[in-house]
C-alpha positions in Angstrom: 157.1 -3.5 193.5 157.7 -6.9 191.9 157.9 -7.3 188.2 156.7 -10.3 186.4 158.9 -11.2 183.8 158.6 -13.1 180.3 161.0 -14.4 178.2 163.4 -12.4 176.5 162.3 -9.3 178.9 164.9 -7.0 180.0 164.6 -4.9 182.8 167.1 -1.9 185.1 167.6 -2.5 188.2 168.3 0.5 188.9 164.9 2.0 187.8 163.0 -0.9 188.5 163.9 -1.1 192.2 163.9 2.7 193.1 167.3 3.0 193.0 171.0 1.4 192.4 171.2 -2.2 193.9 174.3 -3.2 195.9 173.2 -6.9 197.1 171.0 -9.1 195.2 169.7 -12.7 196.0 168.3 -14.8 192.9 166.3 -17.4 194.6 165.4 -20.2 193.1 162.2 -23.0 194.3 160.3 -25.7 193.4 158.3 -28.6 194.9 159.1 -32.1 195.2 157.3 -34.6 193.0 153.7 -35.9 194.1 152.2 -39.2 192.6 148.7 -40.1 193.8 148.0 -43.6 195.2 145.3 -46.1 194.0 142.1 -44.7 195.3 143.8 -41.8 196.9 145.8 -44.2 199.0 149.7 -44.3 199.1 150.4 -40.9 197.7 154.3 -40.5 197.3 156.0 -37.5 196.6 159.6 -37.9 194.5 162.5 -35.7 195.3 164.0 -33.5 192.6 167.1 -31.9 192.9 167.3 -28.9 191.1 170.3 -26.7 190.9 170.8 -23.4 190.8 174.4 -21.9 189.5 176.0 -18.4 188.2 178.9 -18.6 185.9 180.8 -15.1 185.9 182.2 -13.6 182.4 184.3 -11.6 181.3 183.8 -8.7 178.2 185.2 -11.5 175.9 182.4 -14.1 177.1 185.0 -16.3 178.5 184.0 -17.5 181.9 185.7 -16.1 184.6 184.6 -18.0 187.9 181.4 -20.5 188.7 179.4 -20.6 191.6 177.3 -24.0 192.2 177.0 -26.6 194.7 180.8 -28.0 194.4 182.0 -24.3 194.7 179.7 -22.1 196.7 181.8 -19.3 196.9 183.3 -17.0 193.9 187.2 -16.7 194.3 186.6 -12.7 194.6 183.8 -13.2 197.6 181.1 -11.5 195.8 179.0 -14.4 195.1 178.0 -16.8 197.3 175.5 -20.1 197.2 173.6 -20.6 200.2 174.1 -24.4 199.8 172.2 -27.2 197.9 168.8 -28.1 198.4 168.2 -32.4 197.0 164.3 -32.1 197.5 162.8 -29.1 196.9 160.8 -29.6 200.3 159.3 -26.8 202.3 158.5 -23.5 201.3 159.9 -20.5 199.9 163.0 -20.7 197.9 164.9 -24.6 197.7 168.1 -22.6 196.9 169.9 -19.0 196.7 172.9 -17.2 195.3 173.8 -13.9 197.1 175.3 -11.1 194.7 177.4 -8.1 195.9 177.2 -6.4 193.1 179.7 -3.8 194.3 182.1 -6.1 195.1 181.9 -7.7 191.9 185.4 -7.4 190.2 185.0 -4.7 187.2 186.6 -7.2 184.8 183.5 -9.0 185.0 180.7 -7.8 182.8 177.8 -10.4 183.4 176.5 -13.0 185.4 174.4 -15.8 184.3 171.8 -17.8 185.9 171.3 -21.5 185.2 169.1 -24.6 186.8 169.3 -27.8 186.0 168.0 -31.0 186.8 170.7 -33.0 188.7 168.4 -35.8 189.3 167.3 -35.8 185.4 163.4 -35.2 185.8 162.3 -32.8 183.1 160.6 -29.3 183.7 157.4 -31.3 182.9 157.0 -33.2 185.9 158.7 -30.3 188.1 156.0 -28.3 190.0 156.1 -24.7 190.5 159.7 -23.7 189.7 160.2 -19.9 189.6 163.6 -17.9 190.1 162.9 -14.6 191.5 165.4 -11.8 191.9 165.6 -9.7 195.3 166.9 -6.7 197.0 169.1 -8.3 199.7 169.3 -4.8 201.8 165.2 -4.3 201.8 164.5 -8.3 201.6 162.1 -6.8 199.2 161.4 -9.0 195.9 162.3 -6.9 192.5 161.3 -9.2 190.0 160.4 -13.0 189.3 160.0 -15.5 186.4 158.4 -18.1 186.5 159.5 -21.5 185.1 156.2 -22.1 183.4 157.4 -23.2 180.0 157.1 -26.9 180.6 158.1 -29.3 178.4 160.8 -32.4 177.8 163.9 -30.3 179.3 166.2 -30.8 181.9 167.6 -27.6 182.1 167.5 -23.6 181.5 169.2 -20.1 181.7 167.3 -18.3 183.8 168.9 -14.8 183.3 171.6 -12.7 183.1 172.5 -9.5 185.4 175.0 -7.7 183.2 176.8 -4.3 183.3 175.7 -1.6 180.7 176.5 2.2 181.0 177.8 1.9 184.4 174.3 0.4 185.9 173.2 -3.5 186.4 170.5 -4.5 184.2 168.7 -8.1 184.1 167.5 -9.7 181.1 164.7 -13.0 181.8 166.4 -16.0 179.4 164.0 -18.7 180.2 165.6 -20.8 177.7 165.6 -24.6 177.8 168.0 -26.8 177.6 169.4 -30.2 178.5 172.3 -30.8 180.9 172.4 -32.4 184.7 175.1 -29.4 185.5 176.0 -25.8 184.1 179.0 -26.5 182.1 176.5 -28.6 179.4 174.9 -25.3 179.4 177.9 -23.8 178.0 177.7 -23.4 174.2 173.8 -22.5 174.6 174.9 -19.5 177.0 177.3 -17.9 174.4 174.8 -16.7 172.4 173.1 -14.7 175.5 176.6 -12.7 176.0 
């Protein structure tokens, strides 16, 4: 059962999915640009290349490790980018980031979710951007936020999955920002930790 999130909610993924998650995939998608033509003529469509990235950190809120498209693999192995998407063409999600939660090194105590827009189009001209959240083993979707908050920003924190009383937990961000990559996200993010 999928569950619609809003900003600011927080959710267990243990109780939400039915039991303890060991893999996760936070997919991320969108569609590219389309312009119409005069008199329905020359319609073009203008790529946007939206990134997806997870910056790992520790208990003292100092990042640990980042996964994006110049590093799609964490040093540990637990997190790994399927590879960048410059379009947002086709269906279902542009770009993903597979989690092993179990594998995740226990000096880590969240992971956060950013996309931003590489190409520097703001969430206002970006058409149905969502991030969804799913339970690798089962394929099966646990929860999804959309990006609906539109507006003059070229980034946002998606979420957070983060470690509390010995379960994972995820907490829907959704807060804009600015930034073409993650690390402008930085000072925003420290106040989510």
């Amino acid at each position: 059962m999928t569950v619609n999130l809003s900003k600011g909610q927080k959710i267990s993924l243990v109780k939400e999915s039915g039991g303890a998650l060991g893999r996760v995939t936070m997919g991320l998608g969108w569609d590219a640009i389309k312009s119409k033509g005069f008199f329905g003529f020359g319609a073009k469509t203008e790529a946007v290349d939206l990134d997806a990235s997870c910056v790992m950190f520790d208990e003292g809120g100092r990042p640990v490790d980042v996964i994006w498209f110049r590093q799609l693999r964490s040093r540990d192995g637990s997190v790994l980018h399927t590879g960048d998407n410059r379009t947002g063409a086709g269906d279902g999600d542009d770009e993903q980031i597979n989690v092993d939660l179990n594998a995740v090194p226990a000096s880590v105590k969240s992971l956060v979710f950013t996309v931003n827009s590489f190409t520097g189009q703001t969430f206002a001209q970006v058409e149905n951007a969502y991030c969804r959240l799913l339970d690798a083993s089962q394929n099966q979707e646990v929860a999804r936020f959309n990006l609906s908050v539109q507006g003059p920003h070229s980034a946002q924190i998606m979420a957070k999955l983060y470690r509390h009383n010995g379960e994972w937990k995820m907490h829907a961000i959704g807060e804009n920002g600015k930034g073409r990559t993650f690390d402008e996200l930085l000072p925003q993010i420290g106040a989510h930790l």
